[in-house]
C-alpha positions as CSV (number, residue, x, y, z in Angstrom):
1,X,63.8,52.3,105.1
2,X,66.1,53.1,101.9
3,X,69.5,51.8,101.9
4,X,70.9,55.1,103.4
5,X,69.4,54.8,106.6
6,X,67.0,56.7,108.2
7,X,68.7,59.9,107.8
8,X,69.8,59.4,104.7
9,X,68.4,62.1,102.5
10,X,69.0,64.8,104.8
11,X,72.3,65.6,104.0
12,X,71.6,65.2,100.4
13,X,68.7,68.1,100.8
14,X,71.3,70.3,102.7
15,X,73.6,69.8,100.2
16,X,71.3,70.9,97.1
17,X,70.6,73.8,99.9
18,X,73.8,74.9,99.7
19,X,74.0,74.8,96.2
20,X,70.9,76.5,95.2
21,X,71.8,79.8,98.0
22,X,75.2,79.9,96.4
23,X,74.1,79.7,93.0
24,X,71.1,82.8,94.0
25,X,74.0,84.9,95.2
26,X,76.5,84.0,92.3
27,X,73.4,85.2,90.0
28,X,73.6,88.9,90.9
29,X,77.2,89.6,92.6
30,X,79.0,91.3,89.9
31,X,81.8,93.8,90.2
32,X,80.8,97.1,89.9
33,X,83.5,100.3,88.5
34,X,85.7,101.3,90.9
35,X,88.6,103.4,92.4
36,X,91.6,102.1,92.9
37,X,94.5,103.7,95.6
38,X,96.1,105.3,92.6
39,X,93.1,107.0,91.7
40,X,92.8,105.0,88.3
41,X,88.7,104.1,87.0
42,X,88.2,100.3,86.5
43,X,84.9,99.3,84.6
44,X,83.0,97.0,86.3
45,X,83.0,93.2,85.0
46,X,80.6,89.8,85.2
47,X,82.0,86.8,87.5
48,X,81.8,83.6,85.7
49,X,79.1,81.5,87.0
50,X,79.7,79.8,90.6
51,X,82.2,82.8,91.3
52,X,81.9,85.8,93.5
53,X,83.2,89.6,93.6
54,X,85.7,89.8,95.9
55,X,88.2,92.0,97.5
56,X,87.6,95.7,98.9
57,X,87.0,98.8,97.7
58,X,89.8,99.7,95.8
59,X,90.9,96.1,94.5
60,X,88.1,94.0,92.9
61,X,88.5,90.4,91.3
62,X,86.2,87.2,91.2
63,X,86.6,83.9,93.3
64,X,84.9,81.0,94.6
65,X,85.3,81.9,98.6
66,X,81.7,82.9,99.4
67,X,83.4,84.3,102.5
68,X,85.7,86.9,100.7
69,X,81.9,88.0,98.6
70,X,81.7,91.6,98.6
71,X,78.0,92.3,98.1
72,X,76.9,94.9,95.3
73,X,75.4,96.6,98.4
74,X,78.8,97.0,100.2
75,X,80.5,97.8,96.8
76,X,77.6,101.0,96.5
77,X,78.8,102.1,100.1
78,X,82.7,102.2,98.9
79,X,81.5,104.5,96.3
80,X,79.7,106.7,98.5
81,X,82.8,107.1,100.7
């Protein structure tokens, strides 16, 4: 047995878990153009790495809440509606 105990390296692994999941999302969750309320085109733009697109369909911006991510997939359906 390792100085950590007999569990030790398990919340190590679920830790690098975490961070290599994030880091597979953060890889291809870029904002795409959009519509805003007002009817005004914004281009789409690259999150820095470790950030997400966020926001809704007519308000886009990048942050680190994976819980606010909206997906490239749900930013295709805003366009289609």
């Amino acid at each position: 047995m390792g100085p950590a105990g007999p569990g030790g390296a398990w919340p190590l692994a679920g830790t690098l878990l975490v961070a290599v999941a994030t880091s597979m999302v953060a890889g291809g969750e870029d904002c795409l153009w959009y519509v805003d309320r007002n009817g005004s085109w914004h281009p789409g733009f690259d999150c820095e790495f470790f950030t997400f697109c966020c926001g809704t369909c007519h308000q886009r911006y990048c942050c680190r809440d994976p819980l606010r991510l909206l997906t490239e997939r749900q930013q295709r359906h805003c366009l289609a509606f």
